[in-house]
N, C-alpha and C positions, 0 to 999 in steps of 0.2 A: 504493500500500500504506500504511495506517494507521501512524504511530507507534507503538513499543511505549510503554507509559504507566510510569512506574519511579518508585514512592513510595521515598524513601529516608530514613531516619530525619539530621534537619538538623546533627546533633552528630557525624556521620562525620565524617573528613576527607579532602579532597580529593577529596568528594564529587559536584566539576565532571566529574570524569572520566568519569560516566555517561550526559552527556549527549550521546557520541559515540553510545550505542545506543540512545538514546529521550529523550521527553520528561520528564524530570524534576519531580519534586513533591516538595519537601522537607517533611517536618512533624516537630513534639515526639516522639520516639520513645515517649513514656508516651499520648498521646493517638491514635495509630494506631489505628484502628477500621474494624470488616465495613466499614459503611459509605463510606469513604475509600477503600477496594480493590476496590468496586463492578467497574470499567472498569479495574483494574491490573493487567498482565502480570506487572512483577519488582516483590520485594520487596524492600529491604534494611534492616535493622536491626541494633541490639547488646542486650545484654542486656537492656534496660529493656521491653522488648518481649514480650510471653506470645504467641507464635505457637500455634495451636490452631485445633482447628475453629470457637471462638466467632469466632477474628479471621478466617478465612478461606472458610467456609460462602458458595456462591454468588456467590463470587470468581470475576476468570479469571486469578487468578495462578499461575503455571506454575514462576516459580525463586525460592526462599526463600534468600537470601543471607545471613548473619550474620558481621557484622568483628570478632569475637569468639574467642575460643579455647573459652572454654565455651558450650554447648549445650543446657544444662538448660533455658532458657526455651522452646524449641523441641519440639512435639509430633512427631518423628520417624515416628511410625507413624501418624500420619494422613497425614502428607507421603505417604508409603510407597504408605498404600492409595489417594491421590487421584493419585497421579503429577505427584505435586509434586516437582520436582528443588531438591535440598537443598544447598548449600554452606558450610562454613564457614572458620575463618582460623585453625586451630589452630596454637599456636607464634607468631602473629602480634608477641607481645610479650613472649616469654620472657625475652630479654635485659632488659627494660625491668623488669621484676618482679623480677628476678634482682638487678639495680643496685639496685632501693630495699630488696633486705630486706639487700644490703650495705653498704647506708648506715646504713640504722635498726640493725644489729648496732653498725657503726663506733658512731658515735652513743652508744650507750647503753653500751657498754664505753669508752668514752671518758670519760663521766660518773664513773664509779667510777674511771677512772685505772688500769683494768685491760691485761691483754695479751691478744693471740690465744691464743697458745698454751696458754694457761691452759685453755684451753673447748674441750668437744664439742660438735656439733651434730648434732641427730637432724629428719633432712633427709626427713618423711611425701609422699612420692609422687616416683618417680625420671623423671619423663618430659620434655618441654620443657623445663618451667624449674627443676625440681629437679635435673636433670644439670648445669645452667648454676651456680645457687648452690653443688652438691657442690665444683665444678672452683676457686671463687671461691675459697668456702673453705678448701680445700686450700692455694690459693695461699699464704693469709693464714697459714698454721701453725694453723689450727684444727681437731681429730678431727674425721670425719665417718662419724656410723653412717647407715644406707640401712631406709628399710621402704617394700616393695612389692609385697605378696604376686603380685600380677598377675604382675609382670617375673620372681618367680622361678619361680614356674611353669612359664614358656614360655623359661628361663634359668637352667640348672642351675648355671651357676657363678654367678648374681648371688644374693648373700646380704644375704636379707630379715632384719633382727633386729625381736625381737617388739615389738609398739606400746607392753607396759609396758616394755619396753626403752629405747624409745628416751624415751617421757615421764621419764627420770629424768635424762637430758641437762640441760646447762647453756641451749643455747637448742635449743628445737623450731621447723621450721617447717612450716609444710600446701602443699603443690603437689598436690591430688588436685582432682578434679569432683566435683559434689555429684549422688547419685546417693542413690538412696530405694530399692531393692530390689537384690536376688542377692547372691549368696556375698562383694562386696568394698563390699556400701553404705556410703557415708562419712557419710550423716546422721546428725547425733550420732555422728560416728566419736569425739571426744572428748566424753566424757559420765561415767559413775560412776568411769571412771579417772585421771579429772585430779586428784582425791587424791594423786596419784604425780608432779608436778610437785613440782620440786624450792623449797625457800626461795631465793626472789632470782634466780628460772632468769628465761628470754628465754619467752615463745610468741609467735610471728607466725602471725598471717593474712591472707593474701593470696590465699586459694584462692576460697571462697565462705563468707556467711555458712549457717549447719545444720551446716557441718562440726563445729562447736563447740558444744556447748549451753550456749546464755549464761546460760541462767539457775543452770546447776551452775557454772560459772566461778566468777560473781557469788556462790554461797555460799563457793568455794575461798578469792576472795579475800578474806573474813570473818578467817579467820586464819591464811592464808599470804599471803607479799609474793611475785608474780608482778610484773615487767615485760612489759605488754603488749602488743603494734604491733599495731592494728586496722585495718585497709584493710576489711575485708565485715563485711557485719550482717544478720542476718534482717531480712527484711522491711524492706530498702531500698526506700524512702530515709527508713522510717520507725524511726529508728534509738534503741535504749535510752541513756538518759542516763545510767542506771549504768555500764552500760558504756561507754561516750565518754569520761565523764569519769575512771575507774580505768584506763584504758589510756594508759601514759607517753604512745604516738604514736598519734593519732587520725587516719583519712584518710577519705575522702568514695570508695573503691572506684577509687583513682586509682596502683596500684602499676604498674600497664601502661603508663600516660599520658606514655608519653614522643613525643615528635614519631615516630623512626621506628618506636614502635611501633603506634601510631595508623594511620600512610601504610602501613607493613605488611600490616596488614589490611585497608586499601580494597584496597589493590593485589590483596591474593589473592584477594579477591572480585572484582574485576575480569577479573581472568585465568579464571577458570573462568566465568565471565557470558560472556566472549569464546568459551569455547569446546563453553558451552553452547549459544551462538548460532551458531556456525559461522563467527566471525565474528574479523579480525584486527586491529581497531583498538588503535592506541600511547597512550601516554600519559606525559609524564616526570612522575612521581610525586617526584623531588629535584630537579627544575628549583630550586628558592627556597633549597635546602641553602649555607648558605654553607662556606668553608675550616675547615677544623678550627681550633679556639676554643687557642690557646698558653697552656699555665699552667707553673708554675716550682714544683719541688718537688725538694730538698735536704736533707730529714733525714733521720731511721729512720722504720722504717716501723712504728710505734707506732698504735695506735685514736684515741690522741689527736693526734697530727700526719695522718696520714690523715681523720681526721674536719675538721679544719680543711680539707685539699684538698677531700674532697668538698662540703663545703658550699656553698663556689665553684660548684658545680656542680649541686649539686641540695638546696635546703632544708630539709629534709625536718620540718623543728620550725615551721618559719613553715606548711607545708601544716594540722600538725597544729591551733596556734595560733589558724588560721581555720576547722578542722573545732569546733573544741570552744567557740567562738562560739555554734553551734547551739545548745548549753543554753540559753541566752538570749533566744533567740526563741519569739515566741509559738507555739503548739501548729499551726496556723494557717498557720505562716508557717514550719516546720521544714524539710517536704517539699519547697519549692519551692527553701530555700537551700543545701539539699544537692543540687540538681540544678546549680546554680545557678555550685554552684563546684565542679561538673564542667565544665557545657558555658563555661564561663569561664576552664579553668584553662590558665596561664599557661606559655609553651612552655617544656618540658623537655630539653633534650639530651639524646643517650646517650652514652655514655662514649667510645665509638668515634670523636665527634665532636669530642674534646680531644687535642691534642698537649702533653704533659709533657714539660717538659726537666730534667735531672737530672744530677748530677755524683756521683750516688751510686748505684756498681754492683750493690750489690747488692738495688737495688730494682727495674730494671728487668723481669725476667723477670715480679714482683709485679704490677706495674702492667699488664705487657702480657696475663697473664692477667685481668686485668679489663677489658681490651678497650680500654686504654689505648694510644696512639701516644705511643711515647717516645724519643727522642732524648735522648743523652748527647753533654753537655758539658763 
C-alpha cells in the first residue's frame, strides 16, 4: 500500500509527529500551491495559507488540517461540496493570547505609574480566549464589561452590553473571527464608531486584522491619543507603516506564539488526523518540556512590580522593538522580515511553566489565577 503523501506547512511545530502517518513534505506555508498537492493526501497548514479551490482543484487531498484557531483562510464550502474533511485547532492558544494582552495591559499601565483598579475593560468577543482575559482581569481588580451578541442569544443570562458601550472603556480588547457577512460580521466591526474611544484609553488587537478599519483608526489618531497593541494587520504581512509605527506595541501576529500554544495545535490536529484515519498512533508532544522555570516575587501586586515579573518572562517591548525595524527596510524586503521573525521567533513560555515563590499572601490567589504555580515562603 502507497504512503499517504502529507504536505505540511514547515513553520508548524512539532511537525515530526506526522511522519508516523505518511510521508512528509515540508514547505513555506505562503508558497503552497495546486501544483505541490498534485499527489497529496493530507494537508496541513496555518493561517498564511488561502485554502480554496485555486489551491486544491485536481488534488487528491482528502483532510484539510489547520493548527490554527481561526478559519477564515479556509474555503469551508468547497471542503463541504468536495468531501474534503476539515479540521481545525480552535482554542489551541487561548491561554497564550490571553498572557500577552496581560502583559501588554501590565506594561502600559505601568508606564503611566497607574493601578488596576483604576480601569475597565470592555472585553469584544466572550469565547476561548476572551473568557480567559475576562477571568485575568478580574483577578487583577480590573471592571470587566462583556459584548457578544452571539452568546446572549443562545444565553439569556449572559449580558451583552452594546459595542458603543463598551468602546468608551478605558482598555478595549477584540477576541472575535473575522467574518464578512450575517447578522454578527466583525469586518470593520470597528469603523465610524471608534470616534467613541476614549483620550489615553488601551485598544488591542489580537483577533485578526479587518476587524478594525485602519484606515479610520489612523484618522482617530489625528486628534485623539489612543495607546495601541497591534498583533494583526490587513493584509499580512504586508503591513501599514502608519500604523506600526503609532501603535505603542507592534507585533509581527505573534500573540498565540507561545511554545504550548504552538505544540497545542499540532497536537489537535494530530488527534483528529488519527482519527480520521482510523488510526492510533502516540506521540509525546512535551517530551523537551523542561521543570517549571522558579522566579521570586515579594511585593504588591502593582502594574509596575508585576510588569517587572512579567518581563522575566515574556518581553513583550523587545518583540515590539524588532516589529517596528520593519519601517526600515526596503519595500522589497518588508514581507519577507515579517515572516521572518515569525518563523524565527524565539521560545516563549506560558505562565503555567513558572513556579513563583512569594512571602506575600495576598498575592497568591492573583498569581494562581494567571496560571501561575506559586509557592509560599
Amino acid at each position: 500500500m502507497n504512503k499517504l503523501k502529507i504536505v505540511v506547512d514547515e513553520n508548524i511545530a512539532s511537525s515530526e509527529c506526522f511522519e508516523f502517518l505518511g510521508e512528509v513534505i515540508k514547505l513555506n506555508g505562503r508558497e503552497i500551491s495546486n501544483q505541490n498537492l498534485r499527489e497529496c493526501d493530507i494537508l496541513i497548514v496555518r493561517s498564511v495559507t488561502k485554502v480554496d479551490q485555486q489551491l486544491l482543484k485536481n488534488t487528491k487531498v482528502r483532510f484539510v488540517g489547520t493548527a490554527t484557531s481561526g478559519i477564515e483562510h479556509v474555503d469551508l464550502n468547497y471542503l463541504f461540496e468536495n468531501k474534503i474533511h476539515f479540521a481545525d485547532a480552535i482554542g489551541c492558544n487561548a491561554f497564550a493570547v490571553a498572557e500577552y494582552v496581560i502583559t501588554a495591559i501590565t506594561k502600559l499601565l505601568a508606564d503611566w505609574n497607574d493601578n488596576f483598579t483604576n480601569h475597565t475593560i470592555g472585553i469584544i468577543g466572550f469565547g476561548n480566549i476572551g473568557t480567559k482575559v475576562a477571568r485575568m482581569c478580574e483577578a487583577l481588580g480590573i471592571k470587566v464589561l462583556l459584548n457578544d451578541p452571539p452568546v446572549q442569544r443562545i444565553n439569556n443570562s449572559f449580558i451583552s452590553v452594546p459595542l458603543n458601550e463598551i468602546l468608551k472603556c478605558d482598555i478595549i480588547t477584540l477576541h472575535v473571527p473575522l467574518t464578512f457577512e450575517g447578522e454578527d460580521k466583525t469586518f470593520n466591526l470597528l469603523d465610524e464608531n471608534l470616534h467613541l474611544l476614549k483620550e489615553n484609553s488601551i485598544l488591542i488587537n489580537t483577533s485578526r486584522g479587518g476587524v478594525v478599519n485602519e484606515t479610520k483608526l489612523l484618522q482617530i489618531l489625528r486628534d485623539k491619543k489612543v495607546r495601541l497593541v497591534t498583533d494583526v494587520w490587513m493584509n499580512e504581512p504586508n503591513v501599514n507603516d502608519d500604523l506600526l509605527i503609532k501603535s505603542v506595541i507592534s507585533t509581527p501576529h505573534i500573540a498565540g506564539y507561545s511554545i504550548e500554544g504552538k505544540i497545542n495545535g499540532t497536537k489537535m490536529i494530530f488527534d483528529k488526523l488519527n482519527k480520521f484515519l482510523g488510526t492510533d498512533f502516540s506521540f509525546d508532544f512535551f517530551s523537551n518540556q523542561n521543570e517549571n522555570e522558579i522566579l521570586e516575587f515579594h511585593n504588591k501586586l502593582t502594574p509596575a512590580n508585576l510588569h517587572q515579573l512579567l518581563k522575566r518572562i515574556y518581553d513583550i517591548e523587545k518583540d515590539s522593538i524588532a516589529m517596528k525595524e520593519m519601517v526600515n527596510k526596503q519595500s522589497d524586503e518588508k514581507n519577507l522580515y515579517f515572516d521572518n521573525l515569525r518563523k524565527n521567533y524565539p521560545h516563549r513560555k506560558s505562565f503555567n511553566k513558572y513556579l513563583i515563590r512569594t512571602s506575600n499572601k495576598s498575592v497568591k490567589s492573583v498569581l494562581e489565577n494567571l496560571r501561575f504555580n506559586v509557592e509560599l515562603i
